[in-house]
Structures are given as C-alpha cells and as structure tokens.
N, C-alpha and C positions, 0 to 999 in steps of 0.2 A: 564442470566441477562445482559450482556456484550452486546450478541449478539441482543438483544433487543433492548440496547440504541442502539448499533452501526447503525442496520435496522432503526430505530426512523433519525438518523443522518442522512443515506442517503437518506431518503424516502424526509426530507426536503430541503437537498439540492440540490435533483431533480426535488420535487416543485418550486424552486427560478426563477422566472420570466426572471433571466440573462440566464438559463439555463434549456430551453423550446424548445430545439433541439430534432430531434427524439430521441427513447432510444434504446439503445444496451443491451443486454443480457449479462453478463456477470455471469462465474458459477468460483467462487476460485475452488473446489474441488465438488464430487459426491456426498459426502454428506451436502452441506451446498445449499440452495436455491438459487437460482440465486439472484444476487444484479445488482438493473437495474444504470447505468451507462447511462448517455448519452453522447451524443457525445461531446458536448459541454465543457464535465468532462473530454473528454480523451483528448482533444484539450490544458488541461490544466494538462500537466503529473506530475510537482509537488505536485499538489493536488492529482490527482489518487493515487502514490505514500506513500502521506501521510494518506491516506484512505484507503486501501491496507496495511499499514502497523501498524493501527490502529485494521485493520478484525486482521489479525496475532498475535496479539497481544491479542484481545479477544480468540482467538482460540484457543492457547498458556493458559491461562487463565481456559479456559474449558475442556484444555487437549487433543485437538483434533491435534493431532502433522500432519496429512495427511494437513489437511484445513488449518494448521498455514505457512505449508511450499508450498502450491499453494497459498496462499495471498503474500508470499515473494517474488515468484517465479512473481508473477504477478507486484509487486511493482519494481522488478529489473526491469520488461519490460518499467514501466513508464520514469524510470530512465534514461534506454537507449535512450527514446524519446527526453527527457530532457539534453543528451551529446549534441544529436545532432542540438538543436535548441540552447544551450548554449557552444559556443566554448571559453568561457573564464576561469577564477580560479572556478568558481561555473559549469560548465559542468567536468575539472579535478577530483572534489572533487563526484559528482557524479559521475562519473566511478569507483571510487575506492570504494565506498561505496557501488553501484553495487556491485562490485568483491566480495566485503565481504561476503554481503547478499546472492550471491549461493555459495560460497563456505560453508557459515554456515548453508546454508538449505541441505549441501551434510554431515553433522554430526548431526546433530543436533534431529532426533531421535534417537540417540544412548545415548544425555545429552543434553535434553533443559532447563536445570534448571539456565542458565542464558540467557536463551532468551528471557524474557521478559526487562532485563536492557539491554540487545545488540539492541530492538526494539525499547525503548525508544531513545537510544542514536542516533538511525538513524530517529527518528522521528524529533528527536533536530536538527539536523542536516539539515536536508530537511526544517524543517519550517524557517532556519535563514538563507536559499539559496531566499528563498521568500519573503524576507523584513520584518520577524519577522510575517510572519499570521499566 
C-alpha cells in the first residue's frame, strides 16, 4: 500500500512541468523497481533526501529491512550533497544527521523497531532545513 502511494508520489512529481529534465534511473535495492528520479530532483538534494527517506520509511513499514536501508543509504548521499552546497547551521545540522542515518543503517537489522520514529524525526528535520515544505 505504502509503496503505491509513495510510486503515485513520485510518478507525479516527475510529471511537474518544473521538472521536465531528462530522467535518471535510480534502483534503492534489487528488489524494489527502479524509481525514475530526474535530474532536476537530484539538483535539489533536500528533496531527494526527503523522498528517500519517505521510500525507507514505506519499506520499514512492509518490512523489507534490505530496501529500507539502501533508501537510507541513498538519502545520506543527498544529504552530503546538501553539506556541500549549504555551508551554514543548516549544512552542520545535515552532516550530523547524515552521521546518524549510516550509522543506524549499520544496526538496524539487528532492531528496526524504532525506525520508523528515527525516519520520521529526520524527515522533521530535513523538511524545516527547507523553509517548512
């Protein structure tokens, strides 16, 4: 169900006229289908980030702990994107949040059973680095 909205979510925000740049292939894990990502999306790593850690979250959700932890793994990547183009409190605050995020994806099938509010609380996070969107 999760993953249906979430595919429904991205399908339209890669319809959005702002974002009509070629598309990128992107695969979280081997078994989840590729989610086409365009460029345009990755140009804007807060969002990827918060999108990514949206998929992790459904993933998490359907128990697929592999898929939950390459969406994490790929959100960190945005994140780092996001140090480097924000050298201020809000690039700090991303790196540390980074940090977190792999080192919870290097326990965390051993006990995911709070990683859906660890997901949340980095979704909070990321969306109030954005001007609240």
């Amino acid at each position: 169900m999760y993953r249906v909205l979430l595919t429904g979510f991205l399908a339209c925000i890669a319809a959005a006229p702002l974002l009509a740049a070629p598309e990128l292939m992107v695969a979280p894990s081997a078994e989840i289908p590729p989610v086409r990502l365009n460029s345009s999306l990755q140009a804007m790593p807060l969002l990827e980030a918060h999108q990514y850690l949206l998929w992790a979250r459904s993933e998490v959700l359907e128990e697929n702990d592999p898929g939950a932890i390459s969406a994490l793994l790929t959100a960190s990547r945005a994140l780092a994107t996001f140090e480097t183009q924000e050298p201020g409190p809000h690039g700090k605050d991303a790196e540390y949040t980074r940090q977190r995020i792999v080192e919870y994806t290097r326990v965390m099938a051993g006990d995911p059973s709070d990683a859906v509010s660890r997901i949340d609380n980095w979704m909070n996070r990321v969306s109030h680095w954005d001007g609240g969107k």
